[in-house]
C-alpha positions in Angstrom: 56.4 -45.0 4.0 57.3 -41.6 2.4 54.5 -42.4 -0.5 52.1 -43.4 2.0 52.3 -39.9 4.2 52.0 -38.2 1.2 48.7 -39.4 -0.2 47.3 -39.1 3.5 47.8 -35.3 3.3 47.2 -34.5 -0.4 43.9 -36.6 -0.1 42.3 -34.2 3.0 43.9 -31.4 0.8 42.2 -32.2 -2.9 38.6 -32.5 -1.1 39.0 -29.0 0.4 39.9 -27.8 -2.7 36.7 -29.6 -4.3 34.5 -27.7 -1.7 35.6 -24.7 -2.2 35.3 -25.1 -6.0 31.9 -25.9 -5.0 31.1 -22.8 -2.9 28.9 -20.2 -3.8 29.2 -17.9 -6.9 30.0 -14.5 -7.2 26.6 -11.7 -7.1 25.2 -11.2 -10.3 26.0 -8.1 -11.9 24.1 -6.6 -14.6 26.2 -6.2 -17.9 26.7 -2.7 -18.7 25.4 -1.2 -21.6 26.1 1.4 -23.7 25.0 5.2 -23.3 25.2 8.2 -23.9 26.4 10.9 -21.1 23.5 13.4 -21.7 20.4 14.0 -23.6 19.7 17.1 -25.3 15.9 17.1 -23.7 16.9 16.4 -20.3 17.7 20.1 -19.7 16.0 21.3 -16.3 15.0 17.6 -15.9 16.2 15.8 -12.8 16.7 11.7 -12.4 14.0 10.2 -10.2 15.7 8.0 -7.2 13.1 5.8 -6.4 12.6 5.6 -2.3 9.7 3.4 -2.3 10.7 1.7 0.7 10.6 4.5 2.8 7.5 6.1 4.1 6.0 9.9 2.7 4.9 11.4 5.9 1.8 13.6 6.2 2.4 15.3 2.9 -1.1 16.4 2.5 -1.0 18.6 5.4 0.4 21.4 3.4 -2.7 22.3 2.2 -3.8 23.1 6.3 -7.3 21.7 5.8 -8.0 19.8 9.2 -10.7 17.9 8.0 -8.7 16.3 5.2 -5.9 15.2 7.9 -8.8 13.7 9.5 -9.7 11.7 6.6 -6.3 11.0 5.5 -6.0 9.4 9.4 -8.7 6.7 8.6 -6.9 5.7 5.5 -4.5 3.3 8.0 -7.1 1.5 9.3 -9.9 1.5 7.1 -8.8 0.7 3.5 -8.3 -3.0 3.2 -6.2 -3.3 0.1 -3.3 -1.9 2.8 -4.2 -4.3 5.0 -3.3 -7.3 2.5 0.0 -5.7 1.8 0.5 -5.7 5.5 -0.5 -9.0 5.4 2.1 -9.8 3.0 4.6 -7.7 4.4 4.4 -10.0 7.1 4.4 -13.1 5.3 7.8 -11.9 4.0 9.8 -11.4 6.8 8.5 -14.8 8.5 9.7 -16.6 5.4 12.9 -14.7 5.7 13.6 -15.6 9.3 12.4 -19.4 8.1 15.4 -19.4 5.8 18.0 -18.0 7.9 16.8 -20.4 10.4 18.2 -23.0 8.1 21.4 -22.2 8.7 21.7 -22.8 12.2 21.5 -26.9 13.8 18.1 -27.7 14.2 17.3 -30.2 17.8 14.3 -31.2 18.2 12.9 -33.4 21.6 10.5 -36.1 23.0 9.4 -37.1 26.2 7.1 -39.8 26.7 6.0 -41.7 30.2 3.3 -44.3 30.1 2.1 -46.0 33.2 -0.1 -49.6 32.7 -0.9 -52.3 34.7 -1.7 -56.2 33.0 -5.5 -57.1 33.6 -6.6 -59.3 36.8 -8.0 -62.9 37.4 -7.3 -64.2 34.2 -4.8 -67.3 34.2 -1.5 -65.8 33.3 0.6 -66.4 36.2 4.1 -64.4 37.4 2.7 -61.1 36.2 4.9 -58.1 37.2 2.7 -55.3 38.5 2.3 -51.6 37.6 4.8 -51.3 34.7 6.7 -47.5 34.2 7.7 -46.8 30.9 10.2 -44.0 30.4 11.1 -42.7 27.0 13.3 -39.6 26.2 14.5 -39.2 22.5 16.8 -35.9 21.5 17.4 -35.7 17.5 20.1 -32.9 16.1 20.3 -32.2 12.9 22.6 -29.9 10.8 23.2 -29.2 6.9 25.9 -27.5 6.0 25.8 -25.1 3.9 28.6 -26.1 1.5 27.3 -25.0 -1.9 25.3 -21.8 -0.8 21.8 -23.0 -1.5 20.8 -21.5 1.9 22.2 -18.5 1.9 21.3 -17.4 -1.7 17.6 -18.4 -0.5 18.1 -16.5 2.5 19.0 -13.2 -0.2 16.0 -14.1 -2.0 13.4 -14.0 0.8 15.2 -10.5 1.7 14.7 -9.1 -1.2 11.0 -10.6 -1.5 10.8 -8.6 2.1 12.2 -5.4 0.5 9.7 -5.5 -2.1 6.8 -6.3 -0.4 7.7 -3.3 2.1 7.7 -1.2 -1.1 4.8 -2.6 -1.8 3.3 -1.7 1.1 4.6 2.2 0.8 3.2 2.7 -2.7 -0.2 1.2 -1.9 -0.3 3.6 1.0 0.5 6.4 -1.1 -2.4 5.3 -3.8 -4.8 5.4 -1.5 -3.3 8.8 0.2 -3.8 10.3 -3.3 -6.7 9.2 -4.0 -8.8 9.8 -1.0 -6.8 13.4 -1.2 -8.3 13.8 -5.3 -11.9 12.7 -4.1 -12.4 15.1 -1.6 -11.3 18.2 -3.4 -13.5 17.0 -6.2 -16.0 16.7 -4.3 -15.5 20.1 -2.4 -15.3 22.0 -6.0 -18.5 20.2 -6.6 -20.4 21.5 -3.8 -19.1 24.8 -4.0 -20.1 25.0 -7.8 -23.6 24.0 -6.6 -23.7 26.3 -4.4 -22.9 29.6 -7.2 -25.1 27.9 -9.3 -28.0 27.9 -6.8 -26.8 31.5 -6.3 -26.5 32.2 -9.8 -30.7 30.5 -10.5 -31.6 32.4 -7.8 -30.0 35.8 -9.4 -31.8 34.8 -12.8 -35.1 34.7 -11.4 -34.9 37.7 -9.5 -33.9 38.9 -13.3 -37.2 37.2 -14.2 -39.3 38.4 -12.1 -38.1 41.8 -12.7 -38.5 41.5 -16.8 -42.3 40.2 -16.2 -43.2 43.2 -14.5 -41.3 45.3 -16.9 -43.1 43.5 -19.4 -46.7 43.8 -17.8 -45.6 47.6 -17.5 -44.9 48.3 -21.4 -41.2 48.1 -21.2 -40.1 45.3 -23.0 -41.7 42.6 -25.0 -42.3 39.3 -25.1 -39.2 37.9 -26.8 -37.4 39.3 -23.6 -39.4 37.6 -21.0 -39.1 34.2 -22.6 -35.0 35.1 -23.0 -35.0 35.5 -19.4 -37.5 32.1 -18.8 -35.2 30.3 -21.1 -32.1 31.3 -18.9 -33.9 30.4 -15.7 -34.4 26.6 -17.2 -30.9 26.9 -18.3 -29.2 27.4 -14.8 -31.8 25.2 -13.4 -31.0 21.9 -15.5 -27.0 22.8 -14.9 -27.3 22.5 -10.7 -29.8 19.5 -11.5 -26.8 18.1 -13.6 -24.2 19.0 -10.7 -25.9 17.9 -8.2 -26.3 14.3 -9.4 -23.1 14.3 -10.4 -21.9 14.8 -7.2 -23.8 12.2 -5.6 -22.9 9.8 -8.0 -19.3 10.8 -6.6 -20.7 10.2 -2.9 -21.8 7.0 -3.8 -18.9 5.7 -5.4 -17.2 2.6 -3.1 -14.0 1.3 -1.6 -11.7 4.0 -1.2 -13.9 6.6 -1.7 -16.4 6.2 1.4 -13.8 8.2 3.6 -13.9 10.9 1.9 -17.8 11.4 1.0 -19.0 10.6 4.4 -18.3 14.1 5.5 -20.0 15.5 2.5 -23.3 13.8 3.0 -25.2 16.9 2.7 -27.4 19.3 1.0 -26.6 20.5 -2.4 -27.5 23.8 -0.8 -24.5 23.8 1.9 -22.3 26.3 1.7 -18.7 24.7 1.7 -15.8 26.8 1.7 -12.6 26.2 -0.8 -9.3 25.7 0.5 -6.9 28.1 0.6 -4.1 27.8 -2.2 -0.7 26.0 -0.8 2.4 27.7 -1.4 5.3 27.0 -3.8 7.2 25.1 -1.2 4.3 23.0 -0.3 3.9 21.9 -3.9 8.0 21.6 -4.1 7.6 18.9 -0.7 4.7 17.1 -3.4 6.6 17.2 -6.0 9.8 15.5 -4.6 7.3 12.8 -3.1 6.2 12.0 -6.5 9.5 11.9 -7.7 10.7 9.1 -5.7 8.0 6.8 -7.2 10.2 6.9 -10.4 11.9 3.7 -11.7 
């Protein structure tokens, strides 16, 4: 009897130690390497800490230009590459709450009523009448998580939601940036047009006044075609500009924002911005420094 007891409580005893033998594993942990403290050309350097995850704010508002932050607005819910890694964002955290919903029992229901009644004047005889039919089935299901299949997936699909989140931040960055290069490019462009229109106009007034200087006696002929040749000159440079910058206004995706508003003239006058301070460029530079690796 003694024997008997015995293997009735090691047996229960030696299976729980066999599931927990099978339980999950420790976290991985990446092997460390060897390195050295310091480098010699890291003086006045500073280690990025990537924050990619986490969003920039309106950092191009230090350079006060209203009709950038009006630009920089659109970039939310105009530029579809942003809207896929929404998209995706999305996708990630429903595939995250699908596989912690694994971990929970599943039930699952079915109610079913049918109502018939057997067909008249033929010759089958003691036919019941209208016939009720009541069916109700209730299912439960539940798997264990015994070997940690669930919950490492479960760690997967957070980190999968962690990364497209990043994702998401850096695209939305991008596209800050670049909307933010176009339009300053495109506002020195103008403004150069606009001194080199000032600058022909200067060398034919110049032009004018060496013809008449020239129909006077003063100079010759060598400095009338000088100041022709400079005219042409100036000329073919704001031609050159000035398809360059529509070339820039024409330029798609991304870009449309920010040339819409400069759909103009090549004779506008468009005012530069005024130059941001050292802090505002300290506030850009720490942004940039938290899309290190």
């Amino acid at each position: 009897m003694t024997n008997t007891r015995m293997s009735v409580l090691i047996a229960p005893v030696a299976g729980a130690l066999t599931l927990v033998g099978c339980m999950m594993g420790p976290n991985y942990v990446r092997p460390a390497a060897e390195a050295p403290a310091a480098y010699k050309e890291a003086a006045g350097w500073k280690v990025a800490q990537p924050q990619d995850n986490v969003a920039r704010g309106q950092w191009w508002a230090i350079f006060g230009d209203a009709k950038l932050d009006e630009l920089e607005a659109q970039v939310d819910i105009s530029n579809q590459n942003l809207k896929v890694a929404e998209a995706n964002v999305r996708q990630a955290q429903a595939l995250t709450q699908a596989a912690r919903a694994a971990l929970f029992p599943a039930v699952t229901g079915n109610v079913n009523a049918t109502r018939s009644k057997p067909p008249t004047g033929g010759q089958i005889v003691n036919t019941p009448g209208i016939r009720n039919n009541y069916n109700v089935a209730l299912d439960a299901s539940w798997e264990i998580d015994l070997w940690g299949s669930i919950r490492r997936n479960v760690e997967s699909r957070e980190a999968s939601a962690q990364a497209s989140v990043a994702n998401l931040e850096v695209a939305r960055l991008s596209a800050q940036a670049l909307l933010a290069q176009d339009y300053w490019l495109l506002r020195v462009a103008d403004a150069e047009i606009v001194l080199l229109n000032e600058t022909v106009a200067a060398y034919e007034k110049s032009l004018q006044l060496t013809r008449n200087q020239y129909a006077a006696g003063v100079v010759g002929r060598n400095d009338v075609v000088q100041a022709e040749t400079q005219v042409d000159a100036g000329a073919g440079i704001r031609r050159w500009r000035a398809a360059r910058a529509t070339r820039a206004r024409r330029r798609p995706s991304h870009r449309q924002a920010s040339v819409r508003c400069f759909n103009r003239s090549a004779s506008g006058a468009v005012g530069l911005p005024r130059h941001p301070d050292r802090h505002a460029f300290g506030v850009a530079r720490a942004s940039a420094r938290r899309r290190g690796r």
